[in-house]
C-alpha positions as CSV (number, residue, x, y, z in Angstrom):
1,X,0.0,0.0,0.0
2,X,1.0,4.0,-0.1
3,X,2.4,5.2,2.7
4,X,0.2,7.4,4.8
5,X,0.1,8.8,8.2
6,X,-2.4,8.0,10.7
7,X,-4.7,10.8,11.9
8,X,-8.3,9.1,12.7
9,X,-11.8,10.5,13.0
10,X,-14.7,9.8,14.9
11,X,-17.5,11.1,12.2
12,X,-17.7,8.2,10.2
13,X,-20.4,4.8,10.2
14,X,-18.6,1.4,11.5
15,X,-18.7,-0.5,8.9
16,X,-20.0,-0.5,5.2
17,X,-24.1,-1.0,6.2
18,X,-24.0,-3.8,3.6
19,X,-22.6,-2.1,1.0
20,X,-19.2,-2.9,-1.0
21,X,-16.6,-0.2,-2.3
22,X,-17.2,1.2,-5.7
23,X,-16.0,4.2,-6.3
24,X,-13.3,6.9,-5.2
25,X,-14.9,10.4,-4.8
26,X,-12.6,13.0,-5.1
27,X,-12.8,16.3,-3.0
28,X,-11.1,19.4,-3.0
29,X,-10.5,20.6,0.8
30,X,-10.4,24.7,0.1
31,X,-8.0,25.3,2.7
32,X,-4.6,23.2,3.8
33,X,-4.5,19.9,5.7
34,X,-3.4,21.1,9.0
35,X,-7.3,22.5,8.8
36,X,-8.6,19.4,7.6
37,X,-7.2,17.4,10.2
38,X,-8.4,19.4,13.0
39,X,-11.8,19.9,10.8
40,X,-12.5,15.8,10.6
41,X,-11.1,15.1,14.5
42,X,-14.0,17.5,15.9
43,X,-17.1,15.5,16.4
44,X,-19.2,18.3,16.1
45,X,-18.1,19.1,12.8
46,X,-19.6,15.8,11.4
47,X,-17.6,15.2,8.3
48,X,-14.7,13.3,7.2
49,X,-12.8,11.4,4.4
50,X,-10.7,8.4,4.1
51,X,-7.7,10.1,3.3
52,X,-6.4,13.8,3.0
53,X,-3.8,14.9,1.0
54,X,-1.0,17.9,1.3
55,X,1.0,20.3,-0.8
56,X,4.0,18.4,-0.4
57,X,2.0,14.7,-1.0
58,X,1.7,13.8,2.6
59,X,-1.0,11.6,3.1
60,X,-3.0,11.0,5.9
61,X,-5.6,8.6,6.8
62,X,-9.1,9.8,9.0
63,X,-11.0,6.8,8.1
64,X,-10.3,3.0,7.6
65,X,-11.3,1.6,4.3
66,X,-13.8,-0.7,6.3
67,X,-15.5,2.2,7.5
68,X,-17.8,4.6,5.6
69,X,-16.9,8.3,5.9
70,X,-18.9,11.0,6.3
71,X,-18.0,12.6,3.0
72,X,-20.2,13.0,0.2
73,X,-23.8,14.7,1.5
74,X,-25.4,11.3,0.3
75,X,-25.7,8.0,2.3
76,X,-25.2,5.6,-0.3
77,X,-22.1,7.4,-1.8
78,X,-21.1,7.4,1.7
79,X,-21.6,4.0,2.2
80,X,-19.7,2.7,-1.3
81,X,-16.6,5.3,-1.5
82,X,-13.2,5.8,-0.7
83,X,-13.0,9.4,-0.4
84,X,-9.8,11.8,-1.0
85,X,-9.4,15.5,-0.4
86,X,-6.6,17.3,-1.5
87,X,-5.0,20.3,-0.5
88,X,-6.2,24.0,-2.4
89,X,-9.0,25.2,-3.9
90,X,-8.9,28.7,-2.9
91,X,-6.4,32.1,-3.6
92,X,-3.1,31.2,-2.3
93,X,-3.7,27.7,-1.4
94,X,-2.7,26.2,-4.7
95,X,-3.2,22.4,-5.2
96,X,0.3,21.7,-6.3
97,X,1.9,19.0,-8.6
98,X,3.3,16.5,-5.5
99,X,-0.3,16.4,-4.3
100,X,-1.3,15.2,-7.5
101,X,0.7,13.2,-8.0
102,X,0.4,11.3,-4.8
103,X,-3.0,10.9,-5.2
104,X,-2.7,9.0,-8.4
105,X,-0.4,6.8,-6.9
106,X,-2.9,6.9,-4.3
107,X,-5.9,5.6,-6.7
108,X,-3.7,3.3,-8.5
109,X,-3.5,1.9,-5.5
110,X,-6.8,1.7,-4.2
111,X,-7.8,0.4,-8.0
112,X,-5.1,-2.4,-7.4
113,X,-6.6,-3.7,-4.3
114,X,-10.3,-3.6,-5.4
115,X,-9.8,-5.1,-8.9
116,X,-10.2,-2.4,-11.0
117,X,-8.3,-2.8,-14.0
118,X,-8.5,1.1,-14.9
119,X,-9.9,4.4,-13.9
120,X,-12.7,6.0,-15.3
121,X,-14.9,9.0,-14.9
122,X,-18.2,9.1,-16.5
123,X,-20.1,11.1,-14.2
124,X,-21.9,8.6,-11.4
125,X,-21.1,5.7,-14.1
126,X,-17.3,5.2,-13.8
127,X,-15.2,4.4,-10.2
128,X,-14.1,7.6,-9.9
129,X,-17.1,10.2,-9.0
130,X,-16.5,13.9,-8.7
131,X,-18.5,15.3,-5.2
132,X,-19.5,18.1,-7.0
133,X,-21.7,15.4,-9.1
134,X,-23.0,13.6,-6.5
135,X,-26.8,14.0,-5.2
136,X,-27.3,16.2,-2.2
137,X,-24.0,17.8,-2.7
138,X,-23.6,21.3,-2.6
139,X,-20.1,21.9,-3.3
140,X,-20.6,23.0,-7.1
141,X,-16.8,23.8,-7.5
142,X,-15.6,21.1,-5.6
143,X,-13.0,19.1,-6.6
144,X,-12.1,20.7,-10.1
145,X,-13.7,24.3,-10.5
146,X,-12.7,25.8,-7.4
147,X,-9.9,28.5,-7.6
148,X,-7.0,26.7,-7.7
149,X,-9.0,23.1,-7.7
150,X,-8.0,19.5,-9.3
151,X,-6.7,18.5,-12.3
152,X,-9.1,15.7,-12.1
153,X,-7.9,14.6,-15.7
154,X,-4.6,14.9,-14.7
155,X,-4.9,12.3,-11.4
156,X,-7.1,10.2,-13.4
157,X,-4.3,9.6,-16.3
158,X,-1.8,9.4,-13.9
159,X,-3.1,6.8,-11.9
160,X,-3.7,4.5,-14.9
161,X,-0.4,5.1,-16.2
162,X,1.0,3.7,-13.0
163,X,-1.4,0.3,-13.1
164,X,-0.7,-0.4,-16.6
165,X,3.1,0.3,-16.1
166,X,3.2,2.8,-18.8
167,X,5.5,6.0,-18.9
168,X,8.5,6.7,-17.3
169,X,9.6,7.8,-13.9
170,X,11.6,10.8,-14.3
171,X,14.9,11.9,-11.8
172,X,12.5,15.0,-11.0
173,X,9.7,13.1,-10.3
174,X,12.0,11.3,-7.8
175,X,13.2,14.5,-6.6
176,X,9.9,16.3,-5.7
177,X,8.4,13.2,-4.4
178,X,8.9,13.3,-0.7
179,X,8.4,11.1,2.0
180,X,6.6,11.1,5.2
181,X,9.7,12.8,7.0
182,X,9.6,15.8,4.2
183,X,12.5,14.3,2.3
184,X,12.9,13.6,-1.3
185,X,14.2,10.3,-2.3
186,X,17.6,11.2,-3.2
187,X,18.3,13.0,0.2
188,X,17.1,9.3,2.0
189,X,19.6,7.5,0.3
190,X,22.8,10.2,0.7
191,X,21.0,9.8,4.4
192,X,21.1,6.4,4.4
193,X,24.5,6.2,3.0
194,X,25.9,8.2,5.8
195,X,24.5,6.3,8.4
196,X,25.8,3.0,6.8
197,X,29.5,4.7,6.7
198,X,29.1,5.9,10.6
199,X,27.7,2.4,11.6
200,X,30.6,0.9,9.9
201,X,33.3,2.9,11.2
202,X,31.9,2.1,14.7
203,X,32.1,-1.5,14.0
204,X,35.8,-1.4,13.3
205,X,36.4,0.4,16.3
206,X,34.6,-1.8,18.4
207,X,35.4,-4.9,16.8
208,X,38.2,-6.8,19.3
209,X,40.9,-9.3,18.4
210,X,42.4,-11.7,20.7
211,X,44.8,-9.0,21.3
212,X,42.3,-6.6,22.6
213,X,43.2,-4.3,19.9
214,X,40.0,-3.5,17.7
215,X,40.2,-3.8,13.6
216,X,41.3,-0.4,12.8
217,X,45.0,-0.8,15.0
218,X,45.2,-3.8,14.2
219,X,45.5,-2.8,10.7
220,X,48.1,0.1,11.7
221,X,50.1,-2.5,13.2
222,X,50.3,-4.8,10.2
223,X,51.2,-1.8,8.6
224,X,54.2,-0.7,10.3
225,X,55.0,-4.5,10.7
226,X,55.1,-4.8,6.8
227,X,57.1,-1.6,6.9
228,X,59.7,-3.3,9.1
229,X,59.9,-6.7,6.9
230,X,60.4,-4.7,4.1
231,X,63.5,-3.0,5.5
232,X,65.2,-6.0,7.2
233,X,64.5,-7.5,3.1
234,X,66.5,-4.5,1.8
235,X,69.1,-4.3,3.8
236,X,70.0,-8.3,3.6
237,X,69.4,-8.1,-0.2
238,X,72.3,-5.4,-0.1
239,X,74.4,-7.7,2.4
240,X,74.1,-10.6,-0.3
241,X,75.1,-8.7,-3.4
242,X,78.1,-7.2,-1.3
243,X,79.2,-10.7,-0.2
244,X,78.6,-12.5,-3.8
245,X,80.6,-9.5,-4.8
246,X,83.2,-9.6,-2.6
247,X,83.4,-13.8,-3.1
248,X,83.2,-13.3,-6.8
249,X,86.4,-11.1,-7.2
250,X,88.8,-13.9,-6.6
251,X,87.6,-17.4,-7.8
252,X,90.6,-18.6,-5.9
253,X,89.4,-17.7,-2.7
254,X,86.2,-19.0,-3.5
255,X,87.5,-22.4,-4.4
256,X,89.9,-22.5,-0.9
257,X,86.8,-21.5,1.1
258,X,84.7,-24.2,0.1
259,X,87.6,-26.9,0.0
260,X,88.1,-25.6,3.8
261,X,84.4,-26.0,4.5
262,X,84.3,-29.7,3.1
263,X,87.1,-30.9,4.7
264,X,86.3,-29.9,8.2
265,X,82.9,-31.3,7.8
266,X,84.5,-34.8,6.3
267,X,86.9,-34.6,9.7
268,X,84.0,-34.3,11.8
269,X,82.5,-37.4,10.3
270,X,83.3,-41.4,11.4
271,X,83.0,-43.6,8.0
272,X,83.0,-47.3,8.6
273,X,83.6,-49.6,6.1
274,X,82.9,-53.6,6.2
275,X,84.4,-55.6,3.3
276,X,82.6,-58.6,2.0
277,X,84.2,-61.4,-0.3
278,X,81.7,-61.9,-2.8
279,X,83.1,-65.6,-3.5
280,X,82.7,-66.8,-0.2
281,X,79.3,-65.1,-0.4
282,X,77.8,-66.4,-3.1
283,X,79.3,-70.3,-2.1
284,X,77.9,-69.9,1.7
């Protein structure tokens, strides 16, 4: 499902009263949706709507989809509709691209889960229904021909474009889409990045060898202790060359050094030798 914030209401019917969900009715709120909220969480007030949407595409939740709202001044509407109001519809309150958007993905969603292969509005004949339309309704600009209203056609293409798969997600859609925490998708991921790095680096630090040294000086320590081999290397390297040098100058030497060296280790040694007539061997 879309991701959407919990707000609740009371003003709403537990329950469906024996009906199923048909439609989505789509409302335009004429102010922002810090009113709405406190609007549909005042008993008094009486009304409500399944979800609300803001500026940025936050979406919140008043009703559960179980439930019937209190939404569209007619009892079987009521009854059969998920209901979305969106933020705008009045001078300075625009209803903005984000909010759109999110409400298409919205619908998409709300089309998956009920079976509807596509979208459609055809007055009270399709599954999407406009409040303005509906009987008893007095809201003649709501959602689309209020100042600054719904680009119903707009939500409406959208949404299908998402549940067929066609079109393409584009790097600014990603970038104005934001999440519940305000941030767009690209900032999550350098955020999550960073936090992946930090928890890392922490690891290494606390990480303990048999030594009691963690995984960072450990790795200093093979460092210098490379370092060292590699010195001790180049420095008996050098001694070799200036000894095979030195030996090589003279061949005489050489010869007299290991003539020395093989008879010392020759006097060093006891040989016994036991003769055997092979005659007498072969007649026994």
């Amino acid at each position: 499902m879309v991701n959407s914030t919990w707000i609740g209401s009371p003003n709403h019917y537990a329950g469906r009263n024996g009906y199923e969900v048909t439609h989505i009715t789509l409302h335009i709120m004429v102010g922002r949706l810090a009113g709405t909220d406190a609007t549909f969480q005042n008993p008094v007030r009486q009304a409500s709507s399944t979800y609300g949407i803001g500026s940025t595409g936050l979406i919140h939740q008043y009703v559960r989809e179980t439930d019937a709202p209190w939404t569209d001044s007619n009892y079987a509407s009521n009854c059969q509709t998920i209901s979305i109001e969106h933020e705008g519809g009045m001078a300075g309150v625009p209803c903005t691209k984000a909010c759109m958007d999110a409400s298409a993905a919205l619908c998409a969603d709300i089309a998956r889960r009920y079976g509807w292969p596509r979208l459609w509005h055809n007055g009270l004949k399709g599954n999407v229904w406009l409040h303005r339309e509906i009987p008893g309704s007095d809201h003649a600009g709501c959602p689309d021909r209020a100042a600054n209203g719904l680009d119903v056609d707009y939500v409406i293409n959208k949404a299908n474009q998402l549940l067929t798969g066609a079109g393409t997600v584009s790097a600014q859609d990603l970038y104005e889409t934001k999440g519940n925490d305000g941030r767009n998708l690209f900032d999550g991921i350098i955020q999550t990045r960073n936090e992946l790095k930090d928890r890392a680096a922490d690891a290494l630090i606390q990480t303990k060898g048999n030594d009691g040294r963690n995984v960072l000086d450990s790795v200093i320590q093979a460092r210098y202790d490379i370092a060292d081999l590699k010195t001790q290397l180049t420095a008996q390297t050098a001694a070799i060359e200036a000894l095979s040098k030195a030996l090589g100058a003279n061949p005489a030497d050489i010869s007299k050094i290991v003539a020395d060296a093989v008879r010392a280790k020759l006097d060093s040694l006891e040989i016994s030798v036991t003769a055997t007539d092979k005659t007498t061997e072969k007649e026994g």
